[in-house]
Biopython code that builds the backbone (N, CA, C, O; Angstrom):
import numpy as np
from Bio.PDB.StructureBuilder import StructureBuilder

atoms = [
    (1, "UNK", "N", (29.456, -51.683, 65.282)),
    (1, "UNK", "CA", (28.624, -52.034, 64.151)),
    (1, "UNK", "C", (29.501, -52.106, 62.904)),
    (1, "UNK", "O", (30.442, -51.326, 62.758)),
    (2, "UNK", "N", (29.194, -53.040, 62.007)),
    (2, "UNK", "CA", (29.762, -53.189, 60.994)),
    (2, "UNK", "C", (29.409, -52.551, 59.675)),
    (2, "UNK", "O", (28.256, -52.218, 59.405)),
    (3, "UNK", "N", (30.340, -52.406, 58.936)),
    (3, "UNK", "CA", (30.464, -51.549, 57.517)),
    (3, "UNK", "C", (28.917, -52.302, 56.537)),
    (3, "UNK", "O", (28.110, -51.610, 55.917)),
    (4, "UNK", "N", (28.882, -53.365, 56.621)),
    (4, "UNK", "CA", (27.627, -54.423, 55.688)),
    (4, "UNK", "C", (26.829, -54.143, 56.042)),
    (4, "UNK", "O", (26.031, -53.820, 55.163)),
    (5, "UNK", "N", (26.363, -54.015, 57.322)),
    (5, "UNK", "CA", (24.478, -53.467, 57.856)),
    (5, "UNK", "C", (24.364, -52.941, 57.113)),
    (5, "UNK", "O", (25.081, -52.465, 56.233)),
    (6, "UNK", "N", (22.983, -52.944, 57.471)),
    (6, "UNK", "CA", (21.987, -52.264, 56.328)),
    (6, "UNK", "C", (21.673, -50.589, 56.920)),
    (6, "UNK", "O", (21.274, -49.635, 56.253)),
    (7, "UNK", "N", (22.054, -50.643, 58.600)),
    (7, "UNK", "CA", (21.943, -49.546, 59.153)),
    (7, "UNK", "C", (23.172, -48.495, 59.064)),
    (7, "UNK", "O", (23.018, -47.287, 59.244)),
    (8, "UNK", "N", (24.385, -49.094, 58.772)),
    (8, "UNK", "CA", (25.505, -48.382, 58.400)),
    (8, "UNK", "C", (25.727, -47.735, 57.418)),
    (8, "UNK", "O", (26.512, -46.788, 57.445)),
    (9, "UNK", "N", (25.011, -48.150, 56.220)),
    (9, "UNK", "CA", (25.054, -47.716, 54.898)),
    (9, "UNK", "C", (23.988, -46.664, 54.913)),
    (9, "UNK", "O", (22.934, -46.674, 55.549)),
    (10, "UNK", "N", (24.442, -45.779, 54.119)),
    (10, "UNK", "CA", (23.591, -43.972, 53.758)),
    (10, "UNK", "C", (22.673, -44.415, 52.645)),
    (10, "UNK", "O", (22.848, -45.031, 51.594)),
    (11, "UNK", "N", (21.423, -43.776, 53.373)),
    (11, "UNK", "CA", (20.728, -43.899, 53.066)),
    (11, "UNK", "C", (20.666, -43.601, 51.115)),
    (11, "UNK", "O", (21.063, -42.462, 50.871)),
    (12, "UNK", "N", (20.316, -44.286, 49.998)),
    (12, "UNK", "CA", (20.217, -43.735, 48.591)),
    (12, "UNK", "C", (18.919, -43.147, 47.769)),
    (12, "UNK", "O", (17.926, -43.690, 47.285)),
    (13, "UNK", "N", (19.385, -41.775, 47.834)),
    (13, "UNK", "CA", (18.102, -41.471, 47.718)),
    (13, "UNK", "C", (17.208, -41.492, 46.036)),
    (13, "UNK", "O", (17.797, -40.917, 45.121)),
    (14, "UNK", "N", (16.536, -41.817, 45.883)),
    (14, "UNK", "CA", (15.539, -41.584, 44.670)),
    (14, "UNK", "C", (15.475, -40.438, 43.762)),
    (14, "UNK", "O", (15.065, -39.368, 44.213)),
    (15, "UNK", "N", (15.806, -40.524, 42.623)),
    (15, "UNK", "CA", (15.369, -39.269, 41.689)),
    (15, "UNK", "C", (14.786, -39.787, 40.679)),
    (15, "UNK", "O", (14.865, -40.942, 40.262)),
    (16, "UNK", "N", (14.048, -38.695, 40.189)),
    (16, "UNK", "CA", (13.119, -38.613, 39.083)),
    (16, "UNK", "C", (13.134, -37.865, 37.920)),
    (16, "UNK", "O", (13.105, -36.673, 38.227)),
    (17, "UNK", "N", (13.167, -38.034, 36.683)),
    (17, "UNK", "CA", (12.782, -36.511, 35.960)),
    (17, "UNK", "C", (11.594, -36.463, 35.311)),
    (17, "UNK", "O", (10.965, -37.362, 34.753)),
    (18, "UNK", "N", (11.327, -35.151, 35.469)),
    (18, "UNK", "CA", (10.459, -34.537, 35.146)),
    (18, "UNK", "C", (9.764, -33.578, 34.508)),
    (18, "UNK", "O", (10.641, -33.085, 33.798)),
    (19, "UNK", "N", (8.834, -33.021, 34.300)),
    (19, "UNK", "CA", (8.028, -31.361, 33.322)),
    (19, "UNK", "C", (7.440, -31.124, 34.396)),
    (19, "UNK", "O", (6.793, -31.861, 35.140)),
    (20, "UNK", "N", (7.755, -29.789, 34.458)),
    (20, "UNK", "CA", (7.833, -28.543, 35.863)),
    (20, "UNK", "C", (5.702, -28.244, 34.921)),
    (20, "UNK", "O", (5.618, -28.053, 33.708)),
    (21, "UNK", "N", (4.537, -28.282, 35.739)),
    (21, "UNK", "CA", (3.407, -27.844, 35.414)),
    (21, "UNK", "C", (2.788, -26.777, 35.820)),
    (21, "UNK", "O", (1.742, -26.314, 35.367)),
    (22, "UNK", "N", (3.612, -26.269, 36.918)),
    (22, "UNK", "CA", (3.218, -25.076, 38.008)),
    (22, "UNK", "C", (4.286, -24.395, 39.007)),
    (22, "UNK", "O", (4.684, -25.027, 39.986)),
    (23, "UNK", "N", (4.633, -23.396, 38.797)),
    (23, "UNK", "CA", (5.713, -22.661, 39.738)),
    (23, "UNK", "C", (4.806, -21.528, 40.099)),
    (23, "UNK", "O", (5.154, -20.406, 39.733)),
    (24, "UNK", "N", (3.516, -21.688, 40.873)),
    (24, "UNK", "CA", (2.592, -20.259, 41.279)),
    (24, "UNK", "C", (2.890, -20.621, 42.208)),
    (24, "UNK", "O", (2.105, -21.542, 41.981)),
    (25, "UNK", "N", (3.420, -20.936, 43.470)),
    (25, "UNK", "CA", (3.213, -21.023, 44.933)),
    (25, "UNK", "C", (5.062, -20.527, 44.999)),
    (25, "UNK", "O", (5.928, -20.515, 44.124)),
    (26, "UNK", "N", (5.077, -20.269, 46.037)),
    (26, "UNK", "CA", (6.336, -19.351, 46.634)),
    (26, "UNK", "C", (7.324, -20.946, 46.780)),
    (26, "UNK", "O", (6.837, -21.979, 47.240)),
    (27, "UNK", "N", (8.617, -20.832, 46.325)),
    (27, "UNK", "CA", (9.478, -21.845, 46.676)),
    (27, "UNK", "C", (9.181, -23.247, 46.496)),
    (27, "UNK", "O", (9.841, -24.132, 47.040)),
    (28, "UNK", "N", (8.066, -23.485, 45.639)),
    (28, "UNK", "CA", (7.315, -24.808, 45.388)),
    (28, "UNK", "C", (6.767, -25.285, 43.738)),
    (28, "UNK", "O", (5.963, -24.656, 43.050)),
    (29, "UNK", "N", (7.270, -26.209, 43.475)),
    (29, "UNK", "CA", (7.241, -26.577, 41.987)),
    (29, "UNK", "C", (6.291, -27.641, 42.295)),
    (29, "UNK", "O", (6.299, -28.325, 43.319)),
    (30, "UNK", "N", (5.331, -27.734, 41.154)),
    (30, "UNK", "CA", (4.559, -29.234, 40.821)),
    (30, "UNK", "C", (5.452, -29.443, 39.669)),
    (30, "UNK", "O", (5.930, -28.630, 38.877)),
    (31, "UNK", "N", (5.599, -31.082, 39.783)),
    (31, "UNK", "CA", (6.264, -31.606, 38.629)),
    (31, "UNK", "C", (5.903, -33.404, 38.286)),
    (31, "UNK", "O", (6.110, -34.414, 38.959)),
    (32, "UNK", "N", (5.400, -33.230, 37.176)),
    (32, "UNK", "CA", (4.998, -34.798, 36.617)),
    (32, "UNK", "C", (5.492, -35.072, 35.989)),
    (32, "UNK", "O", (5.835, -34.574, 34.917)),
    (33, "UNK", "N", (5.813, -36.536, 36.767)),
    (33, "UNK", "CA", (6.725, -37.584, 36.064)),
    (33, "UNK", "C", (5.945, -38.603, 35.439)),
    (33, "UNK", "O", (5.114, -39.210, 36.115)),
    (34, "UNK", "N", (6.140, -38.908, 34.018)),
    (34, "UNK", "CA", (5.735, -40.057, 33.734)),
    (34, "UNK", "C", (6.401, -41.319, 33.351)),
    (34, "UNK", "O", (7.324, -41.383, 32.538)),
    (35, "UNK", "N", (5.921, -42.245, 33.936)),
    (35, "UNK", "CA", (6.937, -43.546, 33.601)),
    (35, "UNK", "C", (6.214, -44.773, 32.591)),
    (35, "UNK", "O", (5.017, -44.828, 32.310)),
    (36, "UNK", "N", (7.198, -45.650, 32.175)),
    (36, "UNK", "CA", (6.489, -46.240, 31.488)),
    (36, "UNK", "C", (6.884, -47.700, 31.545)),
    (36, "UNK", "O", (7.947, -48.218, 31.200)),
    (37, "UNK", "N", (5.479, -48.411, 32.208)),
    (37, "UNK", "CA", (5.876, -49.490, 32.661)),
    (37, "UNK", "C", (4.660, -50.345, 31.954)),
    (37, "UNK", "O", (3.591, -49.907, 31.528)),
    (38, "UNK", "N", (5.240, -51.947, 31.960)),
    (38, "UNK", "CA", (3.999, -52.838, 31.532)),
    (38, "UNK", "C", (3.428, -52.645, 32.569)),
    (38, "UNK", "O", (3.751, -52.165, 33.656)),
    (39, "UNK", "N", (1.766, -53.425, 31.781)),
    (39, "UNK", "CA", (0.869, -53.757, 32.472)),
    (39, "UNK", "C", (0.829, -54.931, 32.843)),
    (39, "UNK", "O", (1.204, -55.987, 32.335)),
    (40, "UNK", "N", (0.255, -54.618, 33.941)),
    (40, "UNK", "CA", (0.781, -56.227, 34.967)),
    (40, "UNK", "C", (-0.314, -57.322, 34.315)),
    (40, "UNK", "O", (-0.066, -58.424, 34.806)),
    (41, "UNK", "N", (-1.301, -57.386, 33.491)),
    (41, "UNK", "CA", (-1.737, -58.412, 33.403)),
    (41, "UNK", "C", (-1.752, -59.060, 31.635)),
    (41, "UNK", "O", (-1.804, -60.242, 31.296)),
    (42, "UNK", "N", (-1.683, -57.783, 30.706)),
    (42, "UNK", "CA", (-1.548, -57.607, 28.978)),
    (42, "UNK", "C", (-0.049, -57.344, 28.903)),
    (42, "UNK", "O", (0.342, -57.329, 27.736)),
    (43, "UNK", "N", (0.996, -57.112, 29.897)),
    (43, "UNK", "CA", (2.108, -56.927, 29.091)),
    (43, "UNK", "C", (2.606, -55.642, 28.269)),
    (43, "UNK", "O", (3.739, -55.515, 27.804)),
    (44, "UNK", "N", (1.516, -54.670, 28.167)),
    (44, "UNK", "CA", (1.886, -53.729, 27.269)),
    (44, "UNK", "C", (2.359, -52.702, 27.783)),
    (44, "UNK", "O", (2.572, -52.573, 28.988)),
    (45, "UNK", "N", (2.512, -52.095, 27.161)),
    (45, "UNK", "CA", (3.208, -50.776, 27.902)),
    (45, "UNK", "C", (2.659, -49.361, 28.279)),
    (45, "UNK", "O", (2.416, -48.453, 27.484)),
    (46, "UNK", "N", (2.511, -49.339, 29.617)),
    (46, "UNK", "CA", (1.864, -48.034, 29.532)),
    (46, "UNK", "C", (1.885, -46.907, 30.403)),
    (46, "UNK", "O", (2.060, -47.072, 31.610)),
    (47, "UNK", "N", (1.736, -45.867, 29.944)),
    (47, "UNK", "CA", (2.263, -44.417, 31.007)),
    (47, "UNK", "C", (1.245, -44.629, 32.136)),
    (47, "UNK", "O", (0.128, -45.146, 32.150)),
    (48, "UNK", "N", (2.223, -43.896, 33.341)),
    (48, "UNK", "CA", (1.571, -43.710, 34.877)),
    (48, "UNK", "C", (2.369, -43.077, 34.963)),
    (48, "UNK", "O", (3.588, -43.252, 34.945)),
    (49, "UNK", "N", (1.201, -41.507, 35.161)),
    (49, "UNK", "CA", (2.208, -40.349, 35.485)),
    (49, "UNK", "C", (1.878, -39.832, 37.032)),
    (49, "UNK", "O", (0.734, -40.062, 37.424)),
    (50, "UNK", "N", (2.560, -39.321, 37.717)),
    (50, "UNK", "CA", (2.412, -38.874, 39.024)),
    (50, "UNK", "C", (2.864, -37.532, 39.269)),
    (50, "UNK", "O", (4.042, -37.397, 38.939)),
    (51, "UNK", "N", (2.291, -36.416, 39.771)),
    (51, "UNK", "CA", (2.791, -35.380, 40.137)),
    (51, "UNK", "C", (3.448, -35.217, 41.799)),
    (51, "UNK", "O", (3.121, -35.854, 42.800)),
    (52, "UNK", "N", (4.407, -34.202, 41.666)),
    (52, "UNK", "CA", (5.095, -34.475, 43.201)),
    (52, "UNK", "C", (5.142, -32.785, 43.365)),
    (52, "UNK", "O", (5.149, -32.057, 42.372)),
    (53, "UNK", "N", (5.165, -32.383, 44.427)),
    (53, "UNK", "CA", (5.165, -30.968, 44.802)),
    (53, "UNK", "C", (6.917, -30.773, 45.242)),
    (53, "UNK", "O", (7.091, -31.630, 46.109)),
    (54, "UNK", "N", (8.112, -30.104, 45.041)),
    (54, "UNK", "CA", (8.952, -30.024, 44.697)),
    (54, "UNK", "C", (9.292, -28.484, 45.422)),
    (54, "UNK", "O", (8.614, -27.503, 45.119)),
    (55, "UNK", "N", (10.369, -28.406, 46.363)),
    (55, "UNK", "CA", (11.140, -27.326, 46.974)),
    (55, "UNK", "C", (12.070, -26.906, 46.009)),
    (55, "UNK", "O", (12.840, -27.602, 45.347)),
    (56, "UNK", "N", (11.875, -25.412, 46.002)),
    (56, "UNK", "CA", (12.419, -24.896, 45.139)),
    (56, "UNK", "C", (13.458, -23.686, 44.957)),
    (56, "UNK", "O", (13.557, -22.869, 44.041)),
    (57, "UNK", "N", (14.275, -23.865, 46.259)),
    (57, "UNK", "CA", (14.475, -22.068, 46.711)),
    (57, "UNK", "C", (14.973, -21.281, 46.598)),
    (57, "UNK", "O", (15.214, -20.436, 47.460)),
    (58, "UNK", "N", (15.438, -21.292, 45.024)),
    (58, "UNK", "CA", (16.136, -19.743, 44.640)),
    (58, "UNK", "C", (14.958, -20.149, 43.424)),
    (58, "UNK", "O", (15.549, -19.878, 42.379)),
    (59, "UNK", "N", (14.236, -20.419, 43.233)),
    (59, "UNK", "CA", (12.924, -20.362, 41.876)),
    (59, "UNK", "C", (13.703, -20.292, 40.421)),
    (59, "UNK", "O", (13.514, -19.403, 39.591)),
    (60, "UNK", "N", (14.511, -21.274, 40.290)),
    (60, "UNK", "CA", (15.434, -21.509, 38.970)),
    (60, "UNK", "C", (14.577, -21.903, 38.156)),
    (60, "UNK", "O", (14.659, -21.262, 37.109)),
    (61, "UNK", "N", (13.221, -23.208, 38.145)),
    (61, "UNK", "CA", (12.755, -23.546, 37.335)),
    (61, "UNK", "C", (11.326, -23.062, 37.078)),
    (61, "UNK", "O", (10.562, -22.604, 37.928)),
    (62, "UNK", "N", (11.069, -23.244, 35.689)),
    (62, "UNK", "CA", (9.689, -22.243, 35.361)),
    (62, "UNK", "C", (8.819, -23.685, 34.636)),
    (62, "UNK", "O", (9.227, -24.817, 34.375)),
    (63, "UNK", "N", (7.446, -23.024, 34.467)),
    (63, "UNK", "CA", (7.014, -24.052, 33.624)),
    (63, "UNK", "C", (7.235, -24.256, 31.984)),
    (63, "UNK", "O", (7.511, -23.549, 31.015)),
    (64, "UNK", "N", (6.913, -25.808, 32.298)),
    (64, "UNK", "CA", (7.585, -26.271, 30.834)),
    (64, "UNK", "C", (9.378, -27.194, 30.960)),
    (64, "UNK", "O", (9.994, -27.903, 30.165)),
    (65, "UNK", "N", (9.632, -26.772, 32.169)),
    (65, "UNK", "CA", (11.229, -27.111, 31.838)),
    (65, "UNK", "C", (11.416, -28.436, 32.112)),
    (65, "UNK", "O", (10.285, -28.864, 32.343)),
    (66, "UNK", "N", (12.337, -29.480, 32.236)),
    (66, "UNK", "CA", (12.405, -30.683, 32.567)),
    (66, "UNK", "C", (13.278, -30.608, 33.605)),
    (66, "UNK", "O", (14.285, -29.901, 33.560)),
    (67, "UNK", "N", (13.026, -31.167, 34.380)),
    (67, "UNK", "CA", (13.774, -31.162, 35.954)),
    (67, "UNK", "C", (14.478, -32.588, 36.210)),
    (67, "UNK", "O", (14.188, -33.494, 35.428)),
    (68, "UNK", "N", (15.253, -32.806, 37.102)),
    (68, "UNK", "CA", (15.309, -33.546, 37.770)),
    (68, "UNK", "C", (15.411, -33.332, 39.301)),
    (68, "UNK", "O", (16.168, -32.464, 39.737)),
    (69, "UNK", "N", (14.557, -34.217, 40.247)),
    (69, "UNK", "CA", (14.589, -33.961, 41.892)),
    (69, "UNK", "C", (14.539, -35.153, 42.448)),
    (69, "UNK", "O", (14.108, -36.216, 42.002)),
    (70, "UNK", "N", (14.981, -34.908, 43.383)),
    (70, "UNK", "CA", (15.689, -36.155, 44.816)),
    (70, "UNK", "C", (14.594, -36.080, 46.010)),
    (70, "UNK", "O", (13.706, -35.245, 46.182)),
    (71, "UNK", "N", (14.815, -36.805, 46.500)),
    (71, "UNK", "CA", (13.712, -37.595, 47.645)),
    (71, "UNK", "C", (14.421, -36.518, 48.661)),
    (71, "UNK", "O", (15.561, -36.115, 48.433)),
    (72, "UNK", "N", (13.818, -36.171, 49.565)),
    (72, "UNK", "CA", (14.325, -35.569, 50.748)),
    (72, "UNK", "C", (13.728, -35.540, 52.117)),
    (72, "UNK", "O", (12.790, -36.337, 52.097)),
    (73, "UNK", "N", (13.828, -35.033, 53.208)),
    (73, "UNK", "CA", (13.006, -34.994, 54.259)),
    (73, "UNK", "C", (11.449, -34.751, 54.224)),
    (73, "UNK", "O", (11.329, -34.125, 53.171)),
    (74, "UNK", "N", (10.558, -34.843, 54.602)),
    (74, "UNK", "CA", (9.172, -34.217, 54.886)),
    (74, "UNK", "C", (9.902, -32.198, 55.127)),
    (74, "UNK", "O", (10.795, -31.798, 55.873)),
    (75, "UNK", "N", (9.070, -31.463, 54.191)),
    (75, "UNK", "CA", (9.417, -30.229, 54.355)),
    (75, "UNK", "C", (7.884, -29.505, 54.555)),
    (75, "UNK", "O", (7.924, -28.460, 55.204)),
    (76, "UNK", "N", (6.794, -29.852, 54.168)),
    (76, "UNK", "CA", (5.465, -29.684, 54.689)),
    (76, "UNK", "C", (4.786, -30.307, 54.535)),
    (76, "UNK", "O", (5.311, -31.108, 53.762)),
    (77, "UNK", "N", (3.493, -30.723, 54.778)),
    (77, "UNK", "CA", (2.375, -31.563, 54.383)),
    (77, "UNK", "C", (2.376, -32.025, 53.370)),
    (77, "UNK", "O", (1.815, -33.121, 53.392)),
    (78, "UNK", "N", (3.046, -31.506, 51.618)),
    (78, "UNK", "CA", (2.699, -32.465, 50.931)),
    (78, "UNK", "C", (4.245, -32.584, 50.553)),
    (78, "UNK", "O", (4.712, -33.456, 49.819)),
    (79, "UNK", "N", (4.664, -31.988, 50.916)),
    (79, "UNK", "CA", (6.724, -31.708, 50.051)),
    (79, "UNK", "C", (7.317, -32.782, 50.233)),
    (79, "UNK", "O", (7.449, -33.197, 51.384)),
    (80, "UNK", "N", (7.771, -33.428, 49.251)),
    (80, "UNK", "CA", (9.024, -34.513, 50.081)),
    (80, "UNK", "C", (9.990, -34.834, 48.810)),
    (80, "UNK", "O", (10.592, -35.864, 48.507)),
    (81, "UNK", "N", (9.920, -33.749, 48.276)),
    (81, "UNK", "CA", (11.331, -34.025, 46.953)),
    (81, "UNK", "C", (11.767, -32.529, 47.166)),
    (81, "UNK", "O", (10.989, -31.695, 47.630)),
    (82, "UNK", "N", (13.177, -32.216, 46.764)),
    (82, "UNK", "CA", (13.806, -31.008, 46.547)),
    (82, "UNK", "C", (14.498, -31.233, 44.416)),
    (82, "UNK", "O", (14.753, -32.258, 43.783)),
    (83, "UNK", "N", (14.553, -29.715, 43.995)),
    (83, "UNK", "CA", (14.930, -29.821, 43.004)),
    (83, "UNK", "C", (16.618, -29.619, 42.849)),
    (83, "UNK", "O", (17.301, -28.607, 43.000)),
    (84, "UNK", "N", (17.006, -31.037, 42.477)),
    (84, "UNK", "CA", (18.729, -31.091, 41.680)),
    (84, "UNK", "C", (18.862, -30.428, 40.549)),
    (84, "UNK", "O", (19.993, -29.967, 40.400)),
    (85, "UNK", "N", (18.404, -30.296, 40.027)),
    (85, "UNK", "CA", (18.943, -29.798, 38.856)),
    (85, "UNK", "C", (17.733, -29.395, 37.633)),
    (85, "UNK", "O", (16.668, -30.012, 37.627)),
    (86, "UNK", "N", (17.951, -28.558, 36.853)),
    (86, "UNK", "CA", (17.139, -28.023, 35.777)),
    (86, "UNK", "C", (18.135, -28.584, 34.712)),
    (86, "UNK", "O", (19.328, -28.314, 34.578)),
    (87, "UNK", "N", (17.137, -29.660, 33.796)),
    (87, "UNK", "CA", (17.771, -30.083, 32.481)),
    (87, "UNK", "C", (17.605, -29.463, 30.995)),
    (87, "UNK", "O", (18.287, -29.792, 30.025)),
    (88, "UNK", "N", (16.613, -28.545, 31.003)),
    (88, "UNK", "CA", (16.234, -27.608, 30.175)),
    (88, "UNK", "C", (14.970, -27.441, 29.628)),
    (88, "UNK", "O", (14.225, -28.335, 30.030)),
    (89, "UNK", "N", (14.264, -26.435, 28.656)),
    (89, "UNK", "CA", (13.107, -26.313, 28.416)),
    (89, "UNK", "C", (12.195, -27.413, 27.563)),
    (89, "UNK", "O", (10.999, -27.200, 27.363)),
]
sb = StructureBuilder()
sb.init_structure("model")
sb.init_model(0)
sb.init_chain("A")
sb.init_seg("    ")
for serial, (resi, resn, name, xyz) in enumerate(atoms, 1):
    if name == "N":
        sb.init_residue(resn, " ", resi, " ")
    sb.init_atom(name, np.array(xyz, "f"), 0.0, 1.0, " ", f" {name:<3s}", serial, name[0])
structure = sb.get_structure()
């Protein structure tokens, strides 16, 4: 197999940043991201925020802080980001 496939190349994963809204569950952050994109039919601009449930496992981040986290495996029913890095309060 060659170096150009699309199957050869590693996979790139997705990050986001974010405001940490909840660190009550053991090893698990909620964190909403909001982005800001036009609207597909006026053009204007406007927030769509999404929350993501976030692995967390030495519990570095608290609420309030701004995060950034990466796409990762399925880790339970709703988990599928881990946290990179804490950017500050």
């Amino acid at each position: 197999m060659s170096e150009s496939t699309p199957a050869a190349r590693a996979h790139v994963r997705k990050t986001r940043v974010g405001t940490v809204v909840s660190d009550k569950m053991q090893k698990t952050l909620v964190v909403e991201h909001v982005a800001r994109v036009p609207h597909p039919q006026f053009n204007k601009i406007v927030k769509r925020s999404k929350k993501y449930y976030v692995h967390d496992e030495e519990g570095k981040a608290k609420v309030g802080d701004r995060v950034r986290i990466v796409e990762s495996r399925p880790l339970s029913k709703l988990k599928r980001w881990t946290l990179a890095e804490v950017l500050g309060h």
